[in-house]
N, C-alpha and C positions, 0 to 999 in steps of 0.2 A: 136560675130560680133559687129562693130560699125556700126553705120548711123549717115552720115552728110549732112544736109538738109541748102544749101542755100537759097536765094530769092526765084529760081522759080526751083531748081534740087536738088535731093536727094543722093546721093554717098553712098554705103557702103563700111565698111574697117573690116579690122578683131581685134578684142581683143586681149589684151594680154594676154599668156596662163594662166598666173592665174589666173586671172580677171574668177568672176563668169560670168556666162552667159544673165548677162544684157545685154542691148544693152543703147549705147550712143546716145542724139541727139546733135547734133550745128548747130545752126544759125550763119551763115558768113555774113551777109549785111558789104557793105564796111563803117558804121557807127562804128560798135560794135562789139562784139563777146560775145557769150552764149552756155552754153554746161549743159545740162540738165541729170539727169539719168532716164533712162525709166524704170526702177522697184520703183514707188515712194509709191507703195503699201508693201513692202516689205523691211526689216530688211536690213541693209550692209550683215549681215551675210546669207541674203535668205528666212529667215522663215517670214510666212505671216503675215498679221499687221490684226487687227480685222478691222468690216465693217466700221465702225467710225473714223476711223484712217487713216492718210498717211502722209509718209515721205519723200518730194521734195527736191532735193538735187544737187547739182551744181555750177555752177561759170559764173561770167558776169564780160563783163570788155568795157569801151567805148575804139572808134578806136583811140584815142591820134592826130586827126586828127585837122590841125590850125582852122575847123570852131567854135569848142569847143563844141559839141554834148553831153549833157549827156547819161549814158542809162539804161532804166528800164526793170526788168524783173515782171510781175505780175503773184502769182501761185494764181486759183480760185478752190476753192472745190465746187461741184456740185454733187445733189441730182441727180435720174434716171428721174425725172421730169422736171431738166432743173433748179431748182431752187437754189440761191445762200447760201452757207453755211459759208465761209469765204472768204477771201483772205487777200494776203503776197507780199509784193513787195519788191525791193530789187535796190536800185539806185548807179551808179559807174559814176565819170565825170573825172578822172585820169586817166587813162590806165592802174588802177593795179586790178588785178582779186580780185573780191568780191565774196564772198562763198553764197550758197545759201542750208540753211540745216534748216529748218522752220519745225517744227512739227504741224499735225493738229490731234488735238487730239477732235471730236465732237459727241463721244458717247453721247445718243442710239441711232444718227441722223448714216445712211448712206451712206457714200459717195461713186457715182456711176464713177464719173470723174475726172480730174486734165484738167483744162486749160492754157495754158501757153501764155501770152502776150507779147513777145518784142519789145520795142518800146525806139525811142529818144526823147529828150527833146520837140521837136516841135510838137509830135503828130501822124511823121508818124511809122509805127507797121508794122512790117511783119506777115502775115496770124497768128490768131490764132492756137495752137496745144494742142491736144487734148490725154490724156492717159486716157484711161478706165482701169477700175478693172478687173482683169482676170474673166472669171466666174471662182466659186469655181468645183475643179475635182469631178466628180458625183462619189456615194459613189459605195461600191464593191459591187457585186451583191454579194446576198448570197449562197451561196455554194447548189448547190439540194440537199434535203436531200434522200436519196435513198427507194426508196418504200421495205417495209416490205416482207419479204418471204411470198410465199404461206402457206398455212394453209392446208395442204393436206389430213389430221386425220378429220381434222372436229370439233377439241374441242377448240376449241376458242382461241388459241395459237399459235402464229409460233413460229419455230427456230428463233434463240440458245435457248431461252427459255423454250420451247417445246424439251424436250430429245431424245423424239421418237415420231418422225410426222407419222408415219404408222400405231402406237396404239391410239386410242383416249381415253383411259381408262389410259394412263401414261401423265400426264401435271404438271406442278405448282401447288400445292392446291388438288391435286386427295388424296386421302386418300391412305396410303401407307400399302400395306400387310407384315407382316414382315417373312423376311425369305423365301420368293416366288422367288427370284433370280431376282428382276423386280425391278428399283428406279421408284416405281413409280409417286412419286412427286418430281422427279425429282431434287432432294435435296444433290445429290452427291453420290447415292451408297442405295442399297437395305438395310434397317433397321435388324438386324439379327432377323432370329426366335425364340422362345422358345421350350427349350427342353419336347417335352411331353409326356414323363415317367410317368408310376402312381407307384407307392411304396406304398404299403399296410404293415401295422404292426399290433401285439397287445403286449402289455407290460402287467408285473403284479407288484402292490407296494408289497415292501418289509420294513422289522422294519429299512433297512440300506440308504434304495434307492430303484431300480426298476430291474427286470429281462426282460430279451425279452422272447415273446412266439411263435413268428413268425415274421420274417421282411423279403419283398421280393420286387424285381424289375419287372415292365411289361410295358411293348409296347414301350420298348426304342428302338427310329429310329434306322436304320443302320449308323452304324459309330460310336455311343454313346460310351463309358466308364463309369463306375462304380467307384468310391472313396469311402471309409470308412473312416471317423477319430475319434479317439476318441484322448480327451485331460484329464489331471486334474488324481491326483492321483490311484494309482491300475487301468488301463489303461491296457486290456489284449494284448492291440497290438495301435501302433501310425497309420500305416495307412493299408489298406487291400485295394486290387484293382481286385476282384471277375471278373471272365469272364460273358460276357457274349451270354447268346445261340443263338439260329440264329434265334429265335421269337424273339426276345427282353426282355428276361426275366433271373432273377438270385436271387436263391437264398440267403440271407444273415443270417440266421437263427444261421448256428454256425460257423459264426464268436463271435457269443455269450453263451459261455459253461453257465458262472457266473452268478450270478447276478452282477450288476454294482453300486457302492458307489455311496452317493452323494458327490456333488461337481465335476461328471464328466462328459463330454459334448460330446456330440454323431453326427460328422454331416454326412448323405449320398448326395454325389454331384452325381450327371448324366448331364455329359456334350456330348457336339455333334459338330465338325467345324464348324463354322461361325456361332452359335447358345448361345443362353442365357441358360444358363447351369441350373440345379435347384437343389435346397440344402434343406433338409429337417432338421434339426437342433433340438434335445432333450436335455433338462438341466435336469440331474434328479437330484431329489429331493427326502429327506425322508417319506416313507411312502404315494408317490402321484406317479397315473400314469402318465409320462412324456406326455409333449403336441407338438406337434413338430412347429414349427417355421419355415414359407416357406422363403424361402432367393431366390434372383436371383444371377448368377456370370456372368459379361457379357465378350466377349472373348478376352482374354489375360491378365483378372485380378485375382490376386492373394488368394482377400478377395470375398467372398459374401455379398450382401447388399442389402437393401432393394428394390425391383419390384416396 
C-alpha cells in the first residue's frame, strides 16, 4: 500500500506488486514535493537494521514555481526520551528530484524515532512526521514440555525407561538375575543363566599320562546336552555326546577304556538354551593327576572362555 499525505488529507494508493510491503509517504504543499520511505528502520532488502541504526530514504524536489522557493527536507533521530541524536538535511531549489539516502549509524545509542521536517526557504514547514521503530516481535513461547508418565510400580522410574511399571523389583540399575526370563534392569533382554551341572571325577597318574577312574554328570537342567572332546595324539574318539537320563545325570566312565597319553586334552561341555554352557577342561600330563579348568561357553559360541 502507498499513503500520500498532503497539507491537511492523507490519501492511500496501492504499491506496485513487487514492491515490498513498505509503505510510501509524500508531502504535496503547492511549494515542493517530498516522498519519503516508511521502513527507514530496515534494509531495501527487509531485514531489520540494529537499535542504533536507520536508514531514511527518498526524494525532494522544489515546485519550480516563479517565486523561487527552495526546499528542505530535515531527517532527526531521536532517543525514547525525546532527545536529539542527529540530524540530515537535504536542500533542492531547481525542480530536479534530490535523493535522500543518509545513513545513521549511532551505536550503542538507540534510536526510538525518525522525524521528518519539510519546509521552504522562508521558514514555513508542513507538520512534523514522525516514524517509530517497530517494537521488536516477542520471542516464541516455548514449547510445554509434557509431564512425565505416572510411576505406577512405585520405584522411582517411569516409562520408557522403566520396562515394567507393574514390577518394582525390574527398573534401570535393579540388579539383574541371570537366566530368570525377567530384564531386569531393564538393559535389553534377560542376561542368560549358567548351566548348573556338577561333574564329579577321579583320575589316576600313570608313567605315560593319566587314566580316568570315574567321571560323571549330575543335576543337568532339563534340556542340557552332554559333549565330550578329546583332542592331541592317541585320541580314543574326537567327540562323544552321552544321553542323558531323566534326573540329569550320565555316565561318562567308559567312554574311557585306556589310559590317555600326554599331550592330550579332555573337554566335558553341558550346555542348556539360552544358558552359559560349562566346560570342565583336563591337559594331562606325565605322571600328574589332571586338574580340570572351569571355562564358560556363552550361547552361540563356538570356543569356551573364561567366566
Amino acid at each position: 500500500m502507498m499513503r500520500r499525505l498532503g497539507i491537511l488529507a492523507l490519501v492511500t494508493v496501492a504499491a506496485a506488486a513487487a514492491a515490498p510491503q513498505a509503505l510510501a509517504v509524500e508531502f504535496k504543499p503547492a511549494w515542493g514535493y517530498a516522498a519519503i520511505d516508511d521502513n527507514p528502520f530496515n534494509e531495501p532488502s527487509g531485514s531489520a537494521l540494529p537499535d542504533g541504526q536507520a536508514f531514511p530514504r527518498g526524494r525532494i524536489k522544489d515546485a519550480g514555481t516563479p517565486d523561487g522557493y527552495a526546499v528542505k527536507l530535515t531527517v532527526s533521530a531521536f532517543t525514547a526520551a525525546g532527545a536529539t541524536l542527529a540530524s540530515y538535511s537535504v536542500t533542492e531549489s531547481k525542480a530536479v528530484y534530490t535523493p535522500i539516502d543518509h545513513r545513521f549509524a549511532l551505536d550503542p545509542n538507540q534510536i526510538a524515532y525518525l522525524r521528518y521536517d519539510f519546509c521552504r526557504a522562508d521558514g514555513t514547514c508542513l507538520p512534523a512526521y514522525r516514524i517509530r521503530r517497530p517494537a521488536p516481535a516477542p520471542a516464541p513461547s516455548p514449547a510445554p514440555v509434557p509431564a512425565p508418565p505416572p510411576d505406577r510400580d512405585g520405584d522411582g522410574v517411569s516409562p520408557p525407561a522403566d520396562c515394567d511399571d507393574t514390577n518394582s523389583t525390574v527398573h534401570p540399575g535393579a540388579r539383574e538375575v541371570p537366566g530368570n526370563g525377567i530384564d531386569d534392569d531393564c538393559a535389553g533382554g534377560d542376561t542368560p543363566g549358567r548351566v548348573a551341572a556338577a561333574v564329579s571325577y577321579e583320575w589316576r597318574a600313570t608313567r605315560t599320562g593319566a587314566r580316568v577312574l570315574r567321571m560323571r554328570v549330575g543335576d543337568a537342567p532339563p534340556g542340557a546336552a552332554v559333549e565330550v572332546r578329546c583332542s592331541g595324539r592317541r585320541c580314543p574318539f574326537k567327540r562323544r555326546t552321552p544321553a542323558l537320563k531323566a534326573n540329569g545325570s550320565a555316565s561318562l566312565t567308559k567312554l574311557f577304556r585306556h589310559s590317555l597319553r600326554a599331550g592330550t586334552t579332555i573337554e566335558v561341555r553341558i550346555t542348556a538354551p539360552d544358558s552359559v554352557g560349562k566346560v570342565l577342561r583336563f591337559e594331562i600330563r606325565r605322571k600328574r593327576v589332571p586338574q580340570a579348568r572351569r571355562l564358560c561357553l556363552p550361547p552361540g559360541a563356538a570356543k569356551p572362555a573364561k567366566c
